[in-house]
FIMAR-925337 format. One record per residue: residue in one letter; y, x, z of N, C-alpha, C in turn. Coordinates in nm, 3 decimals, padded with zeros to 5 digits. Atoms other than C-alpha are relative to their C-alpha. Example, Ala and Ser with C-alpha at 12.3 -4.5 7.8 and 13.67 -1.06 7.14 Angstrom:
# residues 2
- A  -00.119  00.089  00.000  -00.450  01.230  00.780  00.120  00.090  00.000
- S  -00.119  -00.082  -00.006  -00.106  01.367  00.714  00.109  -00.077  00.073
END
This chain:
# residues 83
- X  00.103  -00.023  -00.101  12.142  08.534  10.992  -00.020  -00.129  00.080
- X  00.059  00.136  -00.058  11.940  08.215  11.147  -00.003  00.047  00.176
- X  00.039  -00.035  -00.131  11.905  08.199  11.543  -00.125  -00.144  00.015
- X  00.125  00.131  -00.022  11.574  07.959  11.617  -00.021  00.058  00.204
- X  00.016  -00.005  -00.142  11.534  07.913  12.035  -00.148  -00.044  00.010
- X  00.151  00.087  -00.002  11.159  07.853  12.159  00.002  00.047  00.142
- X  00.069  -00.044  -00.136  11.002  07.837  12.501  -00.151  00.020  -00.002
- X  00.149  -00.065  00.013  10.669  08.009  12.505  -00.095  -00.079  00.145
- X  00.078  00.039  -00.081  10.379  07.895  12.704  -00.002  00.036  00.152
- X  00.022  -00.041  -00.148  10.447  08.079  13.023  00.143  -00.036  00.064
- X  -00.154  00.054  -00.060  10.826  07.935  13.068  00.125  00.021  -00.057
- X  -00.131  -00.115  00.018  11.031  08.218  12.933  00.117  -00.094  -00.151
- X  -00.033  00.028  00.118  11.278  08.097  12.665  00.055  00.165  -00.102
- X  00.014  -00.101  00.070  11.306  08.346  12.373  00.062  -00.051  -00.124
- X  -00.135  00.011  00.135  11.585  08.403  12.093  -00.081  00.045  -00.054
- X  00.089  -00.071  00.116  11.452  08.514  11.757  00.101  -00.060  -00.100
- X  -00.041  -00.033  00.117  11.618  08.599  11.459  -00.021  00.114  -00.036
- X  00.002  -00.079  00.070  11.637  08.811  11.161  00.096  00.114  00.009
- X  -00.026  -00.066  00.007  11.740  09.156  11.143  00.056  00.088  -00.157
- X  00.017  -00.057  00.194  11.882  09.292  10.803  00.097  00.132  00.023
- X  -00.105  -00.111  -00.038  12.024  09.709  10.856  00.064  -00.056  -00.136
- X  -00.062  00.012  00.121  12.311  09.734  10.641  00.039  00.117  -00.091
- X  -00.049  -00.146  00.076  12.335  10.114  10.617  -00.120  00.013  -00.122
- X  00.140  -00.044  00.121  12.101  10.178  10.282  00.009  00.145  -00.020
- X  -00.013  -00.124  00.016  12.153  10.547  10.316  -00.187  00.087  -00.018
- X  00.151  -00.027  -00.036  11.807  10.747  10.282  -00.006  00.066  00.088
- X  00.035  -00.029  -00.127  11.867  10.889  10.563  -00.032  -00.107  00.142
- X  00.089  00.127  -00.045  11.861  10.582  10.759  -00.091  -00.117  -00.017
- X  00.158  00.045  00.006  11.560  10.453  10.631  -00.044  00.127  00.042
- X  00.085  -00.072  -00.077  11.414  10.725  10.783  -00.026  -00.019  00.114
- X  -00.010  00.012  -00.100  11.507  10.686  11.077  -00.020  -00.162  00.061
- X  00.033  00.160  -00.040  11.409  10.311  11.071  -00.141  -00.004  00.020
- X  00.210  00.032  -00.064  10.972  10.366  11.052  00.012  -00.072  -00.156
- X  00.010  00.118  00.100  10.818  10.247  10.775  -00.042  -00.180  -00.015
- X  00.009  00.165  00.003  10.872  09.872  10.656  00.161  -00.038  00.047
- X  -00.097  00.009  -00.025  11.173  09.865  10.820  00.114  -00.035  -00.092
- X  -00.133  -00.009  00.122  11.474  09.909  10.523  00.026  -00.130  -00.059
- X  -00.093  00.128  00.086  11.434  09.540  10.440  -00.004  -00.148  00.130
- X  -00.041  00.033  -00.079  11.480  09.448  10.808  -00.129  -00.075  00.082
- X  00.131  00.030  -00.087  11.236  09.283  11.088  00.067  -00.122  00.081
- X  -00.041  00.122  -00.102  11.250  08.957  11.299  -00.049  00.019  00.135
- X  00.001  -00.050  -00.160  11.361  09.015  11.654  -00.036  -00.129  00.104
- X  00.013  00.152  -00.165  11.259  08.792  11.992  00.038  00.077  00.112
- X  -00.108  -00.037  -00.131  11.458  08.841  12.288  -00.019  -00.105  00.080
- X  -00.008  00.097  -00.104  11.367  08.674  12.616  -00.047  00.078  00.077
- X  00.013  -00.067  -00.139  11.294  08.743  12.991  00.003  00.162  -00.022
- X  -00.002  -00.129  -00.005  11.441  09.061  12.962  -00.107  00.110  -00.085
- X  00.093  -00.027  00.070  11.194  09.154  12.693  00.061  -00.011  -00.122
- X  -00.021  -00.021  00.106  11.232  09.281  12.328  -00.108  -00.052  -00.105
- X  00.102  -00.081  00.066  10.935  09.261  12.056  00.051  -00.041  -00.184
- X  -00.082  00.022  00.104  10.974  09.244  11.672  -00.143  -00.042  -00.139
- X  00.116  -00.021  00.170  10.750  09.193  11.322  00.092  00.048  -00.126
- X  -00.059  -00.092  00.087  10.804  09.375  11.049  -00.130  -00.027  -00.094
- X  -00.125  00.035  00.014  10.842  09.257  10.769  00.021  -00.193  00.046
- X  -00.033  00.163  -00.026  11.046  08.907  10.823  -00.059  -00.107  -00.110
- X  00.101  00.054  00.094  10.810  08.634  10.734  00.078  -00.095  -00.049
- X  -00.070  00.088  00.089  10.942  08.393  10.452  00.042  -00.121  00.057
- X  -00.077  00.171  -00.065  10.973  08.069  10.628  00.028  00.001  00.159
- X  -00.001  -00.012  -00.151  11.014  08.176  10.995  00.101  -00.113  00.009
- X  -00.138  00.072  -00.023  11.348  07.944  10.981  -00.032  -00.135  00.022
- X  00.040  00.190  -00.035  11.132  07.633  10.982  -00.115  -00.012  00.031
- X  00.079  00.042  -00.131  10.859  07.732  11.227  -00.010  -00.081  00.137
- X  00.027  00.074  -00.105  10.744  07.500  11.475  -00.035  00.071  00.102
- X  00.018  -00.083  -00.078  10.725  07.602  11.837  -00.129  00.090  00.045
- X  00.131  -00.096  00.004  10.317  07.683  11.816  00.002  00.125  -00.120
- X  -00.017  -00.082  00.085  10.405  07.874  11.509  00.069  00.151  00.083
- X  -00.050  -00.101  -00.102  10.634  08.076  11.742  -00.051  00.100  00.100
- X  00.056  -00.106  -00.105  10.457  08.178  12.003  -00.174  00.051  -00.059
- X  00.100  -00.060  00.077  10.176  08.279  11.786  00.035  00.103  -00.071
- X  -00.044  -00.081  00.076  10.394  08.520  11.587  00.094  00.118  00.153
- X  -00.050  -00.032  -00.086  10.519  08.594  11.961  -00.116  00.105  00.079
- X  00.142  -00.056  -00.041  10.160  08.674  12.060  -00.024  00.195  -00.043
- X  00.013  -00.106  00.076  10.126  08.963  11.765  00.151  00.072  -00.011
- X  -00.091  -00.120  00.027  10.437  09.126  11.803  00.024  00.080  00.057
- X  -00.041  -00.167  -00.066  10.540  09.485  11.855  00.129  00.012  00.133
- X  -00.159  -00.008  -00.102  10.725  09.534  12.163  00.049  00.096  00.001
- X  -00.087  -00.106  00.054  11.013  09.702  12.136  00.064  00.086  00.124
- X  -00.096  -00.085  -00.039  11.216  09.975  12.395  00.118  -00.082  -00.014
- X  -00.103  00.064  -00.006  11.504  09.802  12.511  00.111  00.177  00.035
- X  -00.010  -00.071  -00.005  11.761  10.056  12.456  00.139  00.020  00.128
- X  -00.098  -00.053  -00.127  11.996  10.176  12.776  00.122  00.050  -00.025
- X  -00.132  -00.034  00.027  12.362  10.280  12.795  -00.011  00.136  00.108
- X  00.015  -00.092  -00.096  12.388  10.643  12.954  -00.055  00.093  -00.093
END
């Protein structure tokens, strides 16, 4: 799993890497949505989640406009809570 760091246009810096589940059960692909089962690339910054689905082939040697363009179109995600 790659970690790539970028700072987006408004300040925030934002982690992103790949996601790969490892359970292959068919029950959890269900419970993943479809597209999911062959994993999604996550961004994590200012307290913020969002994701694409699926992980695009060369993300690992995007440049930082590449980034926040793929930062632009992504699904934000439910950050999930303890409780």
């Amino acid at each position: 799993m790659a970690l790539r760091t970028f700072t987006c246009r408004d300040g925030v810096t934002w982690n992103v890497w790949n996601v790969v589940p490892t359970l292959s059960t068919a029950t959890r692909r269900l419970t993943l949505g479809t597209g999911m089962a062959e994993g999604w690339l996550c961004f994590e910054g200012g307290g913020l989640k969002r994701r694409i689905v699926p992980v695009p082939a060369d993300w690992e040697a995007w440049e930082q406009d590449q980034f926040q363009v793929a930062l632009d179109g992504a699904e934000s995600v439910q950050r999930k809570t303890d409780g």
